[in-house]
C-alpha positions in Angstrom: 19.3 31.0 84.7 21.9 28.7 82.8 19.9 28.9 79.9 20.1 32.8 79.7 23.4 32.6 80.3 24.2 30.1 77.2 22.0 32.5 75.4 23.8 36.0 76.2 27.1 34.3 75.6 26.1 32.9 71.8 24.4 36.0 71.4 26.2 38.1 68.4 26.0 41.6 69.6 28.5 40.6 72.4 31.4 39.3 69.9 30.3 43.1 67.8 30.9 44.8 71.3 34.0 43.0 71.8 34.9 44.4 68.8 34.0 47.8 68.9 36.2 47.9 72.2 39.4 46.8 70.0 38.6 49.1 67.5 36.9 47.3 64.7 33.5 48.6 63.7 31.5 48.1 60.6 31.4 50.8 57.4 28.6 52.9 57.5 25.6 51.7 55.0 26.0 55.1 53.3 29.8 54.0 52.5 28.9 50.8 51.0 29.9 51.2 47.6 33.3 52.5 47.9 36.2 51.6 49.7 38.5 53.5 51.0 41.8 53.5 51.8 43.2 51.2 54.8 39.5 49.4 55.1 39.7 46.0 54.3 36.7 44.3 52.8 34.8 40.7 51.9 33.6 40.2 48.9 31.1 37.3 47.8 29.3 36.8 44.0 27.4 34.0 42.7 29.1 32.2 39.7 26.2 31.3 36.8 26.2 28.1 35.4 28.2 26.0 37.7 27.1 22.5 38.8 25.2 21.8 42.2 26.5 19.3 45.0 23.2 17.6 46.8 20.9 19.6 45.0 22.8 22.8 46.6 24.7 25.2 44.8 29.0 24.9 45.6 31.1 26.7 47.9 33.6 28.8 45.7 35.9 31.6 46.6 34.5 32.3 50.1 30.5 32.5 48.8 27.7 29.9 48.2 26.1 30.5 44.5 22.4 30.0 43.5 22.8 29.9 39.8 22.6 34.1 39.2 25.4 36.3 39.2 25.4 38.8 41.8 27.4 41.5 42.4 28.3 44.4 45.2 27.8 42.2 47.7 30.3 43.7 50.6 30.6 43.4 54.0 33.1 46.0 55.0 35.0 46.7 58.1 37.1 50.1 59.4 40.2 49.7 61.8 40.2 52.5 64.4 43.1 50.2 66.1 45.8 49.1 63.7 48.1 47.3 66.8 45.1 45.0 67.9 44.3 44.7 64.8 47.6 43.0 63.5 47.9 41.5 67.0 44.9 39.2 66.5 45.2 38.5 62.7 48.7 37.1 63.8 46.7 35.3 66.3 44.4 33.8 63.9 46.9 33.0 61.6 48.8 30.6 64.6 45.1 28.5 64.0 45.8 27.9 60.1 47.7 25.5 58.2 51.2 27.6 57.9 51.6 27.4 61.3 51.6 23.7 61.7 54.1 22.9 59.1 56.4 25.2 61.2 55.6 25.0 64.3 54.8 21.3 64.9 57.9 20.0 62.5 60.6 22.6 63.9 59.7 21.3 67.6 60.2 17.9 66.3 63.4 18.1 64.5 64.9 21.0 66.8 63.6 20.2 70.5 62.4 16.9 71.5 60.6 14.9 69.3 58.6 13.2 71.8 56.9 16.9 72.6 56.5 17.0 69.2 54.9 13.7 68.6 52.5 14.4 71.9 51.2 17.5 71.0 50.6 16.3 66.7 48.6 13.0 68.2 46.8 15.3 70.7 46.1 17.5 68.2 44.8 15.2 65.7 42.4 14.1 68.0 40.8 16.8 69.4 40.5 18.6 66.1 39.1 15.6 64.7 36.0 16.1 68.0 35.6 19.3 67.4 35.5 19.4 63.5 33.1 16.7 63.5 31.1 17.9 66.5 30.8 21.7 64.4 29.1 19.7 61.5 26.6 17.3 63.7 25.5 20.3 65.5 25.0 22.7 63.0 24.8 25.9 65.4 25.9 29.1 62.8 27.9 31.9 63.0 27.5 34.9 64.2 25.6 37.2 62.3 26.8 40.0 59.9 25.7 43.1 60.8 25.6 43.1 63.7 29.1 41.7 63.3 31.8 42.7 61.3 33.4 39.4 59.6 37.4 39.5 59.0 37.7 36.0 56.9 35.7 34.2 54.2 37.4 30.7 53.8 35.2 28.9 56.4 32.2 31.0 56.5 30.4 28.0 54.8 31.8 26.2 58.2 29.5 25.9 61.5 30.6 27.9 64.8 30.2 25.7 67.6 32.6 24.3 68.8 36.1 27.0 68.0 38.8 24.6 66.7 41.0 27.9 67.0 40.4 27.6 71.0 40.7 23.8 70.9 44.0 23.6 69.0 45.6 26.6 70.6 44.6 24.9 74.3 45.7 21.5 73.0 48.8 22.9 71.8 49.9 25.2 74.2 49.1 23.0 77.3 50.0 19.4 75.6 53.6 21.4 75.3 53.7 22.1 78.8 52.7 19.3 80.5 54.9 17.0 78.1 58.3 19.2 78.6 57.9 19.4 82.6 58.8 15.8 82.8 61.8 16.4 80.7 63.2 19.9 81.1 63.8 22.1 83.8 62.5 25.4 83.7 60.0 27.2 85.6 56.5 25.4 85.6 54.5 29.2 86.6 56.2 30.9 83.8 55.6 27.5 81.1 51.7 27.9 82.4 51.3 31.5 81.8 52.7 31.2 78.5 50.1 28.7 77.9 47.4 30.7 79.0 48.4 33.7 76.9 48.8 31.9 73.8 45.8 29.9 74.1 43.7 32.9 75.3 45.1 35.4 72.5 44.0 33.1 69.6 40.8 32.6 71.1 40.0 35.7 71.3 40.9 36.1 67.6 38.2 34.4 66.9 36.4 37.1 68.3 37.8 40.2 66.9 37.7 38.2 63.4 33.7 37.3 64.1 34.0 34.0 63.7 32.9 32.9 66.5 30.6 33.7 69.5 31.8 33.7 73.1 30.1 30.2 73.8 31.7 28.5 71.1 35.4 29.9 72.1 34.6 28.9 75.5 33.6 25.1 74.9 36.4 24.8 72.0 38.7 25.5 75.1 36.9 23.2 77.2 37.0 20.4 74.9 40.5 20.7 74.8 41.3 20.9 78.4 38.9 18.2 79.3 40.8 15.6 76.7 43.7 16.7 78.3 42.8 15.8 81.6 41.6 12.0 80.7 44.5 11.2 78.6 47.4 12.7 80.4 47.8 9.6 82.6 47.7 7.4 79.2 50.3 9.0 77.5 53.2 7.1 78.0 51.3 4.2 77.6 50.3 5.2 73.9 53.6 6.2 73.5 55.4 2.8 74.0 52.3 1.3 71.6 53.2 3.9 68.4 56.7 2.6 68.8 56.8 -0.9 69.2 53.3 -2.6 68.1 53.4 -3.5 64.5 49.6 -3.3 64.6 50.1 0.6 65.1 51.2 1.5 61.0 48.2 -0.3 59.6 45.8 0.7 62.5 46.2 4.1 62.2 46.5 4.1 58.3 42.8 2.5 58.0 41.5 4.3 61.1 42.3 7.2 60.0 40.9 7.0 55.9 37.9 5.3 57.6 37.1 8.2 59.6 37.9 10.9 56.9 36.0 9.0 54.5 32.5 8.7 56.6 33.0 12.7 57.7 29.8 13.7 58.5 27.7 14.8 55.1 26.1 17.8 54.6 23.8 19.1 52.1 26.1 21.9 50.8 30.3 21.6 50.7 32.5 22.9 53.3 35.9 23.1 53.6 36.0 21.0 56.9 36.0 17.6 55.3 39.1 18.6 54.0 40.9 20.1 57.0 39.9 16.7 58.8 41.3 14.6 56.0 44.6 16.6 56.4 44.3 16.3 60.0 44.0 12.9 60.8 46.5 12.3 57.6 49.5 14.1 59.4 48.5 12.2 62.6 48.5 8.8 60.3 52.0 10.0 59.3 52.9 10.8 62.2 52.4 7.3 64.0 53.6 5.3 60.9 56.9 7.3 60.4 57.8 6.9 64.5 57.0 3.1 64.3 59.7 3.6 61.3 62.3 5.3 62.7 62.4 3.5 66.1 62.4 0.1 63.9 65.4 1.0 62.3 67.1 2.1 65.5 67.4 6.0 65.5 65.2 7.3 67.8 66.7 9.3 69.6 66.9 9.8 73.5 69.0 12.3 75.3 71.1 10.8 77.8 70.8 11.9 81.2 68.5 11.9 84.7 65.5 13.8 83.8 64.3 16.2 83.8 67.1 17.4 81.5 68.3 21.2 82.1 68.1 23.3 78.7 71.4 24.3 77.0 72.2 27.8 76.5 71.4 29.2 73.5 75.0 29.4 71.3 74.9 30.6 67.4 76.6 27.5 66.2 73.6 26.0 67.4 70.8 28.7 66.2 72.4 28.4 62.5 72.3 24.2 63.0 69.2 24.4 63.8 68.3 26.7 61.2 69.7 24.3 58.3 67.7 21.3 59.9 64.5 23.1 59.5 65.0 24.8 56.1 66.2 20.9 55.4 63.7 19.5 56.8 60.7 21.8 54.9 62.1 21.3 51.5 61.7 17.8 51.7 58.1 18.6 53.2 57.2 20.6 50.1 58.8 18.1 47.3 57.0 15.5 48.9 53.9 17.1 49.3 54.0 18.2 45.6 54.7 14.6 44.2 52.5 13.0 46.7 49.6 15.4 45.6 50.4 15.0 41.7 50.4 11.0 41.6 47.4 11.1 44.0 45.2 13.3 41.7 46.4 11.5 38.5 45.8 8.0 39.6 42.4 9.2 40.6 41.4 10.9 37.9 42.4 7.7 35.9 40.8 5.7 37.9 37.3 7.6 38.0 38.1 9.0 34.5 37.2 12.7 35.0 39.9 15.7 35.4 41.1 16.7 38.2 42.0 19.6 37.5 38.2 20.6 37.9 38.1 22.4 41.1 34.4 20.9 41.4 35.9 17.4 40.9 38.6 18.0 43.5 36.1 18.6 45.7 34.3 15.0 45.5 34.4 13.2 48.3 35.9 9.6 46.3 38.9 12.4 44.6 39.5 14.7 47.6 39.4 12.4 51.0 42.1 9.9 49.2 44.4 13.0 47.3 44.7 15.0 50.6 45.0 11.5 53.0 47.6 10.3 50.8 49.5 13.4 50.6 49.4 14.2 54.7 50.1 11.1 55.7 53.3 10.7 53.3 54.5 14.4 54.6 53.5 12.8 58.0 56.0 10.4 57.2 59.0 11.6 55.8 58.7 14.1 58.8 59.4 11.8 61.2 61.6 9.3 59.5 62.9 9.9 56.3 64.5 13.7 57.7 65.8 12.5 60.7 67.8 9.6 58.4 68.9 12.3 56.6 70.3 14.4 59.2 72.0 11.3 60.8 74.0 10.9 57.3 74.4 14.4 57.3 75.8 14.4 61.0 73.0 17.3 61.3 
């Protein structure tokens, strides 16, 4: 009985049912070689000539070559439901890397930068279980036809578990249960906002096909079950990050160590390097509090909690606008220079260019270049712009 039930839930036609009830059906065979207007399509060709990684051909622009060129391969979709269908490629896009560098920095500089450092650790974590768990498992996607497939960056990744579901869950509820201990405001209404938002992305994941019901299920499960462990410990780890001068180096050579021994696979996939970026903000993260709260500026607001939240006023909308426009400029110059010096030194060092996609994508050049680079935006973020905006009286 469980069994079929695991079974019906990974099976594919149910994520293509899902789909037909928003609206989104695959072009009829007969159409195949022409789109038309408002259809959106995929698009993956073989690139002759290019160099194999562990005897398998590389993962470029979305495809896997073989060593021939091929050409007219589409996969293409229609839209019968244009609101769902912007509704859940918004959702999708709140599981991608533009929505951390706004989301996770503008809570920390704007809101309470303890939230902010709860959910990023939290994060780090669980995305580093499920990313690892999706490449030690191996369990694919779902199937195209009988799905229709929206995205083509990680279909070289495995499905099970979501890391959509498990960062939106960790997110949603790590921001809930750290602001109820600090801020008055309606716990029912917090949890429901929770739910929708970590619900809504999941089921993204669907209406994209990336995913099967089973893996958005125990991506969300994953999440909710870390949550529940750790909750009691987080105070605990919180006190350790800021005082212990074992936490800078710990999590520094954690953090490369586990990046660097990512499980290996016999073909390249973008998920080493969303890991390495991963646990490289969390690295960061940790080094740049210990930093802050060694020089003295971490700041606390004064008062019995929990706090009440202060009406909104524009004076304060348009500060906090400047902090964050502030704050991401120094995000993007240092994630530019960081990236630069990174990829020079190593290409020095291991005398090949870098400027080799293929090469970039080694594991000696790419785990250091990205590591480096996250965990210096991971530190600025939380020390160097909140100097700034205590010279700035920001």
């Amino acid at each position: 009985m469980a069994l079929s039930l695991l079974e019906t839930l990974q099976d594919p036609q149910l994520v293509a049912q899902f789909q037909r009830f928003c609206g989104l059906t695959l072009k009829p065979k007969g159409e195949a070689n022409g789109a038309a207007p408002g259809h959106s399509s995929e698009k993956t060709a073989g690139v002759k000539g290019v160099p194999q990684e562990n005897g398998h051909a590389p993962y470029i622009n979305g495809s896997y070559t073989n060593g021939t060129h091929r050409q007219g391969r589409e996969k293409k979709y229609v839209v019968h439901n244009y609101l769902l269908y912007y509704l859940f490629r918004f959702a999708a896009a709140l599981g991608q890397e533009i929505f951390y560098i706004t989301f996770l920095p503008f809570t920390l500089w704007n809101i309470d930068s303890i939230i902010a450092r709860r959910m990023i650790i939290v994060w780090c974590i669980v995305m580093y279980i499920g990313q690892t768990s999706k490449d030690l498992l191996k369990w694919p996607r779902p199937s195209c036809p009988p799905v229709a497939k929206l995205e083509t960056r990680v279909e070289a990744e495995y499905g099970m578990p979501s890391t959509h579901s498990i960062a939106a869950t960790a997110i949603s509820f790590t921001f809930l249960l750290a602001a109820m201990e600090r801020y008055q405001f309606p716990f029912v209404l917090g949890f429901v906002a929770a739910l929708c938002l970590s619900t809504l992305v999941s089921l993204s994941r669907l209406y994209t096909g990336m995913h099967t019901v089973l893996d958005v299920i125990c991506g969300a499960l994953i999440a909710l079950l870390f949550l529940a462990v750790t909750f009691p410990l987080w105070d605990s780890v919180d006190h350790l990050i800021l005082t212990s001068p074992i936490c800078p180096v710990f999590t520094l050579v954690v953090g490369f160590l586990l990046s660097y021994n990512y499980p290996k696979l016999d073909h390249y996939s973008t998920t080493r390097a969303d890991t390495t970026v991963i646990l490289g903000v969390g690295a960061g993260t940790c080094v740049g509090t210990w930093i802050i709260n060694f020089i003295g500026l971490t700041y606390v607001p004064s008062g019995p909690f929990p706090l009440s939240i202060p009406p909104i006023t524009y004076p304060m909308l348009l500060k906090q606008l400047l902090r964050f426009v502030l704050g991401v400029a120094l995000l993007v110059i240092t994630r530019y220079f960081a990236k630069t010096l990174s990829l020079k030194a190593l290409g020095s060092w291991y005398k090949v260019s870098t400027q080799d996609v293929l090469v970039r994508q080694r594991l000696e050049i790419e785990v250091p270049y990205k590591f480096v680079t996250y965990t210096s935006m991971g530190v600025v973020a939380n020390s160097t712009v909140p100097w700034i905006y205590y010279l700035l009286n920001l």
